[in-house]
C-alpha positions as CSV (number, residue, x, y, z in Angstrom):
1,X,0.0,0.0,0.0
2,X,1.1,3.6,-1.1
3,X,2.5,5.5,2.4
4,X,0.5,8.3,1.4
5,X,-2.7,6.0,1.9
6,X,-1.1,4.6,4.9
7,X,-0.9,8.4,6.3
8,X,-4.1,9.4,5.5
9,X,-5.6,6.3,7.2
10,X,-3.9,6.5,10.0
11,X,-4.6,10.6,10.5
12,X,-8.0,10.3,9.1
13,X,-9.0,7.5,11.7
14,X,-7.5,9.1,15.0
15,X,-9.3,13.0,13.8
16,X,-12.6,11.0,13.3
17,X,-12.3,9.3,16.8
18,X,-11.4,13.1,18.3
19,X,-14.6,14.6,16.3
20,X,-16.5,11.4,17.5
21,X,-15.7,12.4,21.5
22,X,-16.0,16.2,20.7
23,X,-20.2,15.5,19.3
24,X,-20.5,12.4,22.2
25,X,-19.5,14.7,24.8
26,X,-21.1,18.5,23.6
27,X,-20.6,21.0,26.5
28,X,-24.5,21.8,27.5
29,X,-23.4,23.9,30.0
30,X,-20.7,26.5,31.3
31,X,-19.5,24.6,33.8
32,X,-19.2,21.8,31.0
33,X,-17.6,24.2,28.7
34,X,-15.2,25.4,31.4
35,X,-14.9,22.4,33.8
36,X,-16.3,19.1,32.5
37,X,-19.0,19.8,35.2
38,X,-16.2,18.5,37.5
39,X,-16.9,15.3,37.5
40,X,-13.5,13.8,35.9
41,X,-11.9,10.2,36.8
42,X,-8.1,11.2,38.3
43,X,-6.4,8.7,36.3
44,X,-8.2,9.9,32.9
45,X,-7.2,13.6,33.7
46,X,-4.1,12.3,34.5
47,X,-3.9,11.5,30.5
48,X,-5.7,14.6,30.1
49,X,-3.1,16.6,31.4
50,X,-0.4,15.1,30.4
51,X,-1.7,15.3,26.3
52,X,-2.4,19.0,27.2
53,X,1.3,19.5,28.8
54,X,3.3,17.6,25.9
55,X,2.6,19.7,22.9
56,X,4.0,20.0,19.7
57,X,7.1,21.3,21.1
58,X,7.3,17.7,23.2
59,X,6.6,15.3,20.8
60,X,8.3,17.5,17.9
61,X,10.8,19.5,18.6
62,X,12.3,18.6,22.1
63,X,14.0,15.6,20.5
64,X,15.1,18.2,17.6
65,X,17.0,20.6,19.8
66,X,18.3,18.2,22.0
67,X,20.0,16.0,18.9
68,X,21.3,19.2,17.4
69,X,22.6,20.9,20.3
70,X,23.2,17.7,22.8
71,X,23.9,18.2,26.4
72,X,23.0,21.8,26.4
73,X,19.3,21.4,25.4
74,X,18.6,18.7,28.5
75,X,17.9,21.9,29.9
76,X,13.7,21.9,27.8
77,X,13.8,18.1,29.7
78,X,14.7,18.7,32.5
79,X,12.7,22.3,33.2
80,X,9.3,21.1,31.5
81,X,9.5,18.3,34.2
82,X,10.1,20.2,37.1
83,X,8.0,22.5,36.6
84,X,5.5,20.0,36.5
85,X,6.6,18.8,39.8
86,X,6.3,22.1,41.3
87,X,3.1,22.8,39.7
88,X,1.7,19.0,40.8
89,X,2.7,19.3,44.0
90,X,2.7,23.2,45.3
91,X,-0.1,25.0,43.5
92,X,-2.8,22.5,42.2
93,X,-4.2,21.4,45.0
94,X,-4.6,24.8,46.9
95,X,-6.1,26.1,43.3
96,X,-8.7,23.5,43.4
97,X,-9.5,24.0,46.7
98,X,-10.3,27.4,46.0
99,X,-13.0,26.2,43.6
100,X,-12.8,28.7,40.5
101,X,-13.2,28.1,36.2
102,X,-9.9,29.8,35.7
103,X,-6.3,31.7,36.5
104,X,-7.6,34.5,36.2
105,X,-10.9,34.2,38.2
106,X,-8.8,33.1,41.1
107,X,-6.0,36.4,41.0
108,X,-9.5,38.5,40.6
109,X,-10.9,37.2,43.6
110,X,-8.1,36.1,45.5
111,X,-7.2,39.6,45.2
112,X,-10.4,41.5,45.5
113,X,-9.6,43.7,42.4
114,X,-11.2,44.3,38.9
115,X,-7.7,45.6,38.0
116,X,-5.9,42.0,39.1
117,X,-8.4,40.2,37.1
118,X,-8.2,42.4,34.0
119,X,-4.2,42.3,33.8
120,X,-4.0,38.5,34.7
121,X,-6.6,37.9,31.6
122,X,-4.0,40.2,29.6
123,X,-1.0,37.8,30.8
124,X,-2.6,34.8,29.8
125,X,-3.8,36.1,26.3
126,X,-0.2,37.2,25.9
127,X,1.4,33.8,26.9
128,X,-1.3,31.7,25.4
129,X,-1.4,33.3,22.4
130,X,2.4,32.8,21.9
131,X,2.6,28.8,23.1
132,X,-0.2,28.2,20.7
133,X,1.7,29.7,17.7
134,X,3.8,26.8,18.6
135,X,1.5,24.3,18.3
136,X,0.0,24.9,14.7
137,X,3.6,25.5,14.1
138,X,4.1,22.0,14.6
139,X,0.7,20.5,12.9
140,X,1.7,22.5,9.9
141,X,4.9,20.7,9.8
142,X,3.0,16.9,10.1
143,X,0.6,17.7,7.7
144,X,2.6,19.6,5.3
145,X,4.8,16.0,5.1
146,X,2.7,13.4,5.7
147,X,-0.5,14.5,4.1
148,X,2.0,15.8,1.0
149,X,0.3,19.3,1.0
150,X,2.2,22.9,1.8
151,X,2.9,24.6,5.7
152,X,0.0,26.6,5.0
153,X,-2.5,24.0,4.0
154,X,-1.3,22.1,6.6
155,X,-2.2,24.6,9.2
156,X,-5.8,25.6,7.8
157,X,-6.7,21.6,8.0
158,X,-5.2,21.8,11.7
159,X,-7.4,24.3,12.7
160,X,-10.7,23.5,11.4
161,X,-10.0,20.1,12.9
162,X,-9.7,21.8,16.3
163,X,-12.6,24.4,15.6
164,X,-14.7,21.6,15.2
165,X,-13.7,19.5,18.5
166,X,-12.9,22.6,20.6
167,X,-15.6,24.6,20.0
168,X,-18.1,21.9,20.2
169,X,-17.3,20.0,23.6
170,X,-15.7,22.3,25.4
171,X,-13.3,21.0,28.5
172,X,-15.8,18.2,28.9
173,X,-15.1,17.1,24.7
174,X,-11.3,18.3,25.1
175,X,-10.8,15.7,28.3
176,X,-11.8,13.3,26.3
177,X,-10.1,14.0,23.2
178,X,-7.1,14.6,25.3
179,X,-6.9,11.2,26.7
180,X,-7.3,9.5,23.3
181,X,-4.7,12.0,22.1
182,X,-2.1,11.0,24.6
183,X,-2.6,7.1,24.0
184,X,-2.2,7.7,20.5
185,X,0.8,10.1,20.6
186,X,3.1,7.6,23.4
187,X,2.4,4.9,21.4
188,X,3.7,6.9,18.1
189,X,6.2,7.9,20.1
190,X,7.4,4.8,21.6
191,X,7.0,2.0,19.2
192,X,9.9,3.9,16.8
193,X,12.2,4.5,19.7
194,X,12.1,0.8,20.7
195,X,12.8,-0.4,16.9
196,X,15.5,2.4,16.6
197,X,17.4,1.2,20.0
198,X,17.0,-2.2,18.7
199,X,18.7,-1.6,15.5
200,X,21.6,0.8,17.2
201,X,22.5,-1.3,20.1
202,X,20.3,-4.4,20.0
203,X,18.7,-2.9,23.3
204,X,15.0,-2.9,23.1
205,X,14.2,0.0,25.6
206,X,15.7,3.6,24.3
207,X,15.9,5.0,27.9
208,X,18.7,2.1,28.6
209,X,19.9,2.1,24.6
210,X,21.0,5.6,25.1
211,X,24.0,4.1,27.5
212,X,24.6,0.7,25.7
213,X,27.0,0.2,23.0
214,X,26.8,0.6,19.1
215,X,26.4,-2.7,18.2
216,X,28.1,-1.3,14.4
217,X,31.6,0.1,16.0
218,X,31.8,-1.6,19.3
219,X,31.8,1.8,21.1
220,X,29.4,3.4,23.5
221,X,26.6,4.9,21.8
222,X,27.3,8.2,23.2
223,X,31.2,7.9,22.8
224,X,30.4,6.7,18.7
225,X,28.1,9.7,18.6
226,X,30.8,12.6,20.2
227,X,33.5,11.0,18.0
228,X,31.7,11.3,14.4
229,X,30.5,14.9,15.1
230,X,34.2,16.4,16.5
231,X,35.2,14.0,13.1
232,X,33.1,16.7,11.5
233,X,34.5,19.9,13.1
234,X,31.2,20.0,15.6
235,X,31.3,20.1,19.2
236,X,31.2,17.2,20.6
237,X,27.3,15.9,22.1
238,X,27.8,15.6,25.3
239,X,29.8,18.6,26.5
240,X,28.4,22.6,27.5
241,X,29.5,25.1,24.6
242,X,28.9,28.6,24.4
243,X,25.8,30.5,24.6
244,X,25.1,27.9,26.9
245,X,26.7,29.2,30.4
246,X,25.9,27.7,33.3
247,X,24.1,30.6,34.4
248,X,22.0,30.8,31.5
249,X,21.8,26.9,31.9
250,X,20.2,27.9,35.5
251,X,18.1,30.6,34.5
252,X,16.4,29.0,31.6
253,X,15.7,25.8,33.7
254,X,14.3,28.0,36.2
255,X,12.5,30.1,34.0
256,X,11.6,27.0,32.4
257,X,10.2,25.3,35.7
258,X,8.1,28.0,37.1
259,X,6.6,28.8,33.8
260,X,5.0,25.2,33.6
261,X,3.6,25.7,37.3
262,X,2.1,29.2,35.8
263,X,0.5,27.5,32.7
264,X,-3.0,28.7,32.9
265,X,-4.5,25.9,30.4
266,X,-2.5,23.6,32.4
267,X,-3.8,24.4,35.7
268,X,-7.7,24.6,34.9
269,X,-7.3,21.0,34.3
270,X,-7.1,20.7,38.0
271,X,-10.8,22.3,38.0
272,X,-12.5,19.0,36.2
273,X,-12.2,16.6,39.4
274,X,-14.8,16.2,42.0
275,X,-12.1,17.0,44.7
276,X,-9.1,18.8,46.1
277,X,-7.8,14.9,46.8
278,X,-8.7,13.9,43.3
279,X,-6.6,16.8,42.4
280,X,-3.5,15.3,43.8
281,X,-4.3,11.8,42.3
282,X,-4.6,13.3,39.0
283,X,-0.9,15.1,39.1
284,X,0.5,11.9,40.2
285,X,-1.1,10.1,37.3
286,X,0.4,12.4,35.1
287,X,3.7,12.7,35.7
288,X,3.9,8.6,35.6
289,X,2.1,9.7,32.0
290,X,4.5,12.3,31.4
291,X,7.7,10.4,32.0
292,X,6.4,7.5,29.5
293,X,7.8,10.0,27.0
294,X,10.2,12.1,28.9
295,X,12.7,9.2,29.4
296,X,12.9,8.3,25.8
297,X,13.1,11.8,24.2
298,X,17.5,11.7,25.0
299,X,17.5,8.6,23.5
300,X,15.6,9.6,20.3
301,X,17.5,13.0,19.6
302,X,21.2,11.0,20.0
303,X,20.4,8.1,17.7
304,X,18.5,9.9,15.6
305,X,21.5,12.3,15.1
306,X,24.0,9.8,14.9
307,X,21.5,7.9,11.8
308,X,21.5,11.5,10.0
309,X,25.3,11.3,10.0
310,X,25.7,8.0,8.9
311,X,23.3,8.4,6.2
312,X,25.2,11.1,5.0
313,X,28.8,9.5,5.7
314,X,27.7,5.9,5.3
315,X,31.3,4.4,6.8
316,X,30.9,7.4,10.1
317,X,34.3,9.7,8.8
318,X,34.7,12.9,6.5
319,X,36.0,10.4,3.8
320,X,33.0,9.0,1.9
321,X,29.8,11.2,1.6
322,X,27.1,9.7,-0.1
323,X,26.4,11.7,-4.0
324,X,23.3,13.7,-4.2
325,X,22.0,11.0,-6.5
326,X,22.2,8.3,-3.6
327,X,20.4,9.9,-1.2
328,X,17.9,8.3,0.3
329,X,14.2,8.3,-0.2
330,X,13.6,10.0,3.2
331,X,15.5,13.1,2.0
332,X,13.3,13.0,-1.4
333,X,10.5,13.3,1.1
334,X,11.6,15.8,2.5
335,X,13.1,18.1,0.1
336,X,9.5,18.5,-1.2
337,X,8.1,20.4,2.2
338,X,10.8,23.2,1.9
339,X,12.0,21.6,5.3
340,X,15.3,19.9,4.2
341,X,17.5,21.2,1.2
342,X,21.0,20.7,-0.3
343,X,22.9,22.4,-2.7
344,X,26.2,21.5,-4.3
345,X,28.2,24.1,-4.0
346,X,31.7,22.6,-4.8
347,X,29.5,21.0,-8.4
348,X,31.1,17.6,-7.7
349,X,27.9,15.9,-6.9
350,X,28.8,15.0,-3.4
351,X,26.7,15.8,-0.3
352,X,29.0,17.8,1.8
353,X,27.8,18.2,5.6
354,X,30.1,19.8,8.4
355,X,30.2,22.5,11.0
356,X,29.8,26.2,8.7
357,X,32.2,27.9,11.7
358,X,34.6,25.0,12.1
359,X,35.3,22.4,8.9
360,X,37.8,20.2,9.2
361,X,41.5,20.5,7.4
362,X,40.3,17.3,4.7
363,X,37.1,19.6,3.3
364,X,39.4,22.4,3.3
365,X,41.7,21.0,1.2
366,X,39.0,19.0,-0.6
367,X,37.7,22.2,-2.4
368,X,34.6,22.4,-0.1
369,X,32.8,25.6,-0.4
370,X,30.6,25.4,2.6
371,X,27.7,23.5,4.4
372,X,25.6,21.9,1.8
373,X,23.3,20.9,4.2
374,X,22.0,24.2,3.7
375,X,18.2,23.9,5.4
376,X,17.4,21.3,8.4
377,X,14.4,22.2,9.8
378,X,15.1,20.7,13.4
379,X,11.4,19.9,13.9
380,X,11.1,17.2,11.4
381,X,13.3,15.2,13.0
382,X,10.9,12.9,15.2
383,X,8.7,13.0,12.3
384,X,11.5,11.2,9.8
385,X,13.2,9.1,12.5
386,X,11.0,6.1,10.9
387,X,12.1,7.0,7.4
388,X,15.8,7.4,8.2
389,X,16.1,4.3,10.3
390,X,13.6,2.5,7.3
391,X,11.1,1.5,9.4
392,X,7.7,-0.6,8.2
393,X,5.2,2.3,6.5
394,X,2.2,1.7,9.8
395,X,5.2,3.2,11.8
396,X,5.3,6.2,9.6
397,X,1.4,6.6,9.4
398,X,1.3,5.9,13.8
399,X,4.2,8.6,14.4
400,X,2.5,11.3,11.9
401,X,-1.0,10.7,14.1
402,X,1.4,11.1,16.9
403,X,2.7,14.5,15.8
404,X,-0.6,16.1,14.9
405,X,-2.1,14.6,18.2
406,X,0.8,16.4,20.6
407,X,-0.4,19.6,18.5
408,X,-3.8,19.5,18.2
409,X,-4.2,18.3,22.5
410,X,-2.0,21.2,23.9
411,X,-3.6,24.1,20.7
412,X,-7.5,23.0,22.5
413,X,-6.3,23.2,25.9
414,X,-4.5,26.7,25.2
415,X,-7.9,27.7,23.1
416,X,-9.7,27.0,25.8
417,X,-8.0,29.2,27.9
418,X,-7.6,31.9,25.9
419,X,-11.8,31.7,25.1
420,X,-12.8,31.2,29.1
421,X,-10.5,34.2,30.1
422,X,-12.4,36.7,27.6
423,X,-15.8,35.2,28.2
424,X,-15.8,34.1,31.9
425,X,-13.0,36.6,33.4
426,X,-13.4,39.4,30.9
427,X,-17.5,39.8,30.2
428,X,-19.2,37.4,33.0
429,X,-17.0,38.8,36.2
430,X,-16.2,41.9,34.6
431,X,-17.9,44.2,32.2
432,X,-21.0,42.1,31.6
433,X,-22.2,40.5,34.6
434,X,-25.7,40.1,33.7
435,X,-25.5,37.9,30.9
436,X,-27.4,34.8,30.8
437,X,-25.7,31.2,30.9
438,X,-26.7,30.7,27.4
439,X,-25.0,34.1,26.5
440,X,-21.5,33.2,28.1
441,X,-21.5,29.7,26.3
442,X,-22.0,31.3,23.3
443,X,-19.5,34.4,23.9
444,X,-17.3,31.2,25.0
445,X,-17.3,29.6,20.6
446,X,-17.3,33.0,19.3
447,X,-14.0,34.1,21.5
448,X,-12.7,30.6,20.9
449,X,-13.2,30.7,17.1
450,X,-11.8,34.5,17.0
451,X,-8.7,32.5,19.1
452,X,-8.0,29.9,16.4
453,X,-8.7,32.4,13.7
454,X,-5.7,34.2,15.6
455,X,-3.5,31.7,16.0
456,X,-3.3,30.2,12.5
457,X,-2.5,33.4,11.2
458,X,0.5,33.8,13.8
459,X,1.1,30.3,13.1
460,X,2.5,31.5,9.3
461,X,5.1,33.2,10.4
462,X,6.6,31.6,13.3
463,X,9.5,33.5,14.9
464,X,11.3,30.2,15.5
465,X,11.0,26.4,15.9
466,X,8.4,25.1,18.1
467,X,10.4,24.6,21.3
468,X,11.8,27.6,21.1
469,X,8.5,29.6,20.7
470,X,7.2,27.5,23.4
471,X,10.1,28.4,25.4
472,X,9.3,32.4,25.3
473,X,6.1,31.4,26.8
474,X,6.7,29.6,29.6
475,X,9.0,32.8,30.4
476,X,6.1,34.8,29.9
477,X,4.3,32.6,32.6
478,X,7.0,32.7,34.8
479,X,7.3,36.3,34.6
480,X,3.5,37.2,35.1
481,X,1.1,34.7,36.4
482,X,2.9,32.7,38.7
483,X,4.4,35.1,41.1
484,X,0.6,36.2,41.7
485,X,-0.5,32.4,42.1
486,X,2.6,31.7,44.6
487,X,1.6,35.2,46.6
488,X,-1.8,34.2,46.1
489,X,-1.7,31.0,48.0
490,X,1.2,31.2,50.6
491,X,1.4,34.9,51.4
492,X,-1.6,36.2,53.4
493,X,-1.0,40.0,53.9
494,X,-0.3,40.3,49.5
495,X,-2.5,43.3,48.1
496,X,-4.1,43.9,45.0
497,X,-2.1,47.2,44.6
498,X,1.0,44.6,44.8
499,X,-0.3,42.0,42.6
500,X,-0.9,44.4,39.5
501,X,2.2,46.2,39.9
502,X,4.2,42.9,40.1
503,X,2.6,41.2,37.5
504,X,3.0,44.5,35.2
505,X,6.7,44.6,36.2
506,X,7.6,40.9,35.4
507,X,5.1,40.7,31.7
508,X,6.4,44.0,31.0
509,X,9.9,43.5,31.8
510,X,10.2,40.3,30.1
511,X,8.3,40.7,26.7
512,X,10.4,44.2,26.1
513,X,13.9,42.3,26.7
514,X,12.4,39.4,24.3
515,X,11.6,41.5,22.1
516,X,14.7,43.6,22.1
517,X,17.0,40.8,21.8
518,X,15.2,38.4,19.6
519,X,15.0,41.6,17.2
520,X,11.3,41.6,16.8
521,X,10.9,45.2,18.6
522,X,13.0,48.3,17.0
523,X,12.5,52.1,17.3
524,X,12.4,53.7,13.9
525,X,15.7,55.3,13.1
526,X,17.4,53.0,15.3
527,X,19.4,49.8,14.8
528,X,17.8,46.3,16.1
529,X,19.8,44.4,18.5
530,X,21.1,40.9,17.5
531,X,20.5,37.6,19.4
532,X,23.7,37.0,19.9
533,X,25.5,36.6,23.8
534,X,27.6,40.1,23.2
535,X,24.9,41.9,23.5
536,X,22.4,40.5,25.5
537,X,22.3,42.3,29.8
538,X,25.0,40.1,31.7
539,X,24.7,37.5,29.3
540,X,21.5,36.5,30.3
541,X,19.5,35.2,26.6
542,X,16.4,36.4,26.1
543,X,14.9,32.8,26.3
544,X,16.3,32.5,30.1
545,X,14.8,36.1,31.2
546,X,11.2,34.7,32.6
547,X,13.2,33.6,35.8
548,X,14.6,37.5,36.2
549,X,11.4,38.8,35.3
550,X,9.9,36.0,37.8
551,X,12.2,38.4,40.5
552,X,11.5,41.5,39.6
553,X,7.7,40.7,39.7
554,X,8.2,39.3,43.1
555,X,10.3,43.0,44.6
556,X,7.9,44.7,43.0
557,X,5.1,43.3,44.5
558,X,6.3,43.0,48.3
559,X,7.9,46.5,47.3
560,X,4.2,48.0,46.8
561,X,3.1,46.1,49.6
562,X,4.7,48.1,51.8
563,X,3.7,51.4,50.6
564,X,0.2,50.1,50.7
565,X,-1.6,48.3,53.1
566,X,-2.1,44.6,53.3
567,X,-5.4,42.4,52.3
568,X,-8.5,43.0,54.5
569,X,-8.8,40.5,57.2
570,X,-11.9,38.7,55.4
571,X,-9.4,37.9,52.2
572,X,-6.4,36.7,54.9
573,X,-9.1,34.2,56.1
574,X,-10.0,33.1,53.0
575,X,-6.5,32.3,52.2
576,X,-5.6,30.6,55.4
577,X,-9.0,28.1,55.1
578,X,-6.6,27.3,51.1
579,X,-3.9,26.4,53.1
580,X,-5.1,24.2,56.1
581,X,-6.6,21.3,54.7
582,X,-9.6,20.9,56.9
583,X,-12.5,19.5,55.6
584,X,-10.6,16.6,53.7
585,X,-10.5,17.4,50.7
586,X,-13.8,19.8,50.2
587,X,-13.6,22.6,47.7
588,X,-16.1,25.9,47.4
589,X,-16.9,25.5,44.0
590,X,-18.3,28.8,42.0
């Protein structure tokens, strides 16, 4: 069977089961719209959550950026999981407990001000708006291969797929859709990694492959790996290289970390079960969920590196490239999305791939002329790992499902928030508390669709690869929403005054050094800054500035707090009946 018709049945089948839950389970209801009525198993938002948390950038790119960069991009691994771990463990429960639809319904109440509610909805917009360009991002990648249609195609059919599921079943049809997402993006995940592992190092599990030895040279995988790069004038995989300080390392982790436990379509997850205990149970669930895929993601980025090589160098050195006439059918594939190119520059036929800043003395002196690898898109590479390692055709078809499932999961969830904030925390709580139920969920599609509408278009012109966008989100978060969450919960005597000038502090502070340094913001008449480490403020890189912006949210906050005074004593009791679990497990809901 053609692997085009192997694609389509694959993707076809898995967006007709999603569409399928979205019409069985149509939100009748606000609180199904918002909140699944809260009524949701723990081990099925478990799945829930953890579909919502791996996006596009998970499934996609994470693998991408490690295998390109190596040791230095752990840091995506090892911040998106504990973050999750702070957000499981310090903020969900206590947000559950306090029984509201949203992030921003809690800062509005929690802090007894209009203001707080109306620059919390403005955070989220700001950092959900910029995750999601992420995620069709990502779906325009899958479809644009495995559907054999362009980037932009690609993201139209991602869209109306999501309008259509999103719009219709609300949280109580995402939940669902959500937990058949995840089990069909681990198992695309998975079932690749495990023949890959198998064919590198004769180990069946890719966590444990990652440290066993190439079964080809005899040498560690990791040591084969670190030898054929520095062979080609790269850095080796496993060492730190500049821009990648240790401080930056830190930062970005941290920034990384507390961005996750600010994630505002993440957290009203914890809204859908029937109680504060279930709440616990469901973050637990997750991250077993979450580290299904977590573990093997190292192992994928390494071997899928060292496969690109050896296609490319067939014996592992500089010696033998393969002509641009032998290249595999993978790279045919490819070279028809616009996401992998070549040219010959030296016109002897050969495929010619080292480091641009650093070739080695043989290409030199071979007449080389420069990288002819001249276009890699790094987020394809989890999406041809089947092809380049020649896997059976079902493997292709299960890993593009995969791909467009991670997308489409994490793009409903972020919709979702996006649509509650303006028609819950924006019209309902703020500027048009009389409408009717009916109204809201109406107000609730309509702000929704406007959302996708939105989102598609960013989604064109991404200003990077999926991770990284992702990344300048969860700084976003970190900068803005959860300083107010943390202060929210644990610090009694916090103001509104020193809630909104924090949270305008840390947004503000953060999306003008992001958009200085990426060289998206300029002054007319004046010269944009690069991103490179020269010029960034004590070599902090913009993606790493959510944890200083996280700070300065924080002094400015406990800074106004003392010019002001603290929260009335009726909002200090309501905080402390959060915090001390009596009533075992009970929850005001609203």
């Amino acid at each position: 069977m053609d692997q085009f018709v192997i694609n389509l049945i694959f993707v076809g089948a898995s967006f007709a089961l999603y569409i399928g839950i979205a019409i069985w389970a149509r939100a009748g209801t606000t609180s199904d719209f918002y909140a699944a009525s809260r009524g949701v198993n723990p081990i099925v938002n478990g799945a829930a959550t953890a579909a919502d948390w791996m996006s596009a950038a998970s499934f996609i790119s994470m693998a991408g950026l490690i295998a390109f960069v190596g040791y230095g991009n752990s840091t995506f691994l090892m911040g998106w999981t504990g973050g999750y771990v702070l957000l499981a463990l310090l903020l969900a429960p206590y947000l559950r407990k306090f029984g509201r639809f949203t992030v921003p319904d809690f800062i509005g109440d929690r802090f007894y001000s209009r203001t707080a509610r109306i620059v919390a909805v403005v955070s989220l917009l700001v950092m959900s708006i910029t995750y999601v360009i992420g995620q069709m991002t990502g779906a325009g990648v899958a479809f644009s291969r495995f559907l054999e249609v362009t980037n932009t195609t690609g993201l139209l059919i991602a869209s109306c797929v999501v309008f259509i599921y999103a719009v219709l079943g609300g949280m109580k049809g995402i939940t669902y859709t959500q937990l058949a997402q995840y089990c069909v993006l681990i198992v695309a995940y998975t079932i690749p990694a495990v023949f890959i592992s198998l064919q590198l190092t004769g180990n069946p599990l890719p966590q444990l492959g990652l440290f066993s030895t190439h079964t080809e040279s005899g040498l560690p995988l990791l040591v084969k790996l670190d030898e054929v790069l520095v062979e080609l004038g790269f850095h080796d995989y496993t060492g730190l290289h500049a821009p990648q300080t240790t401080m930056n390392m830190v930062l970005f982790t941290l920034s990384l970390m507390i961005g996750t436990a600010g994630l505002p379509h993440v957290i009203i997850r914890f809204f859908t079960v029937p109680k504060v205990s279930d709440a616990r149970k469901s973050a637990g669930w997750a991250l077993v969920f979450i580290a299904l895929l977590y573990t093997v993601a190292p192992a994928v980025g390494a071997m899928a590196r060292l496969n690109i090589i050896t296609t490319i160098y067939p014996d592992g050195t500089q010696n033998a490239p393969i002509t641009y006439d032998e290249r595999p059918d993978w790279m045919h594939t490819w070279e028809r999305t616009g996401l992998l190119r070549f040219e010959d520059k030296a016109n002897d036929g050969f495929i010619r791939y080292y480091n641009e800043a650093n070739p080695p003395q043989m290409a030199i002196d071979g007449g080389w002329q420069g990288n002819e690898l001249v276009t890699f898109n790094q987020d394809i590479l989890v999406l041809a790992n089947p092809e380049i390692a020649q896997l059976p055709g079902w493997v292709i078809g299960l890993i593009a499902a995969g791909g467009l499932a991670a997308a489409l999961s994490t793009a409903a969830g972020l919709l979702l928030a996006i649509s509650s904030a303006i028609s819950h925390d924006l019209l309902k709580r703020t500027f048009a508390p009389n409408i009717s139920e009916k109204q809201e969920l109406l107000y609730a599609r309509v702000s929704m669709a406007f959302a996708i509408a939105l989102a598609t278009w960013l989604g064109l012109n991404p200003p990077g690869f999926a991770a990284q966008v992702v990344a300048l989100a969860f700084g976003l978060a970190a900068s803005s929403l959860f300083p107010a969450i943390m202060m929210g919960i644990f610090s009694k005597t916090m103001n509104a005054p020193g809630a909104v000038v924090g949270m305008i502090v840390g947004l503000g502070s953060t999306v003008l050094y992001i958009f200085t340094y990426l060289g998206w913001f300029f002054i007319p008449g004046t010269n944009m800054l690069p991103n490179t480490a020269e010029h960034w403020v004590l070599g902090i890189s913009p993606l790493s500035f959510g944890a200083v912006g996280a700070i300065l949210n924080f002094a400015a906050a406990y800074i106004t707090l003392k010019l002001t005074k603290p929260a009335p004593a009726e909002i200090q009791e309501l905080v402390e009946s959060i915090r001390v679990p009596r009533g075992a497990g009970g929850a005001v809901d609203h």
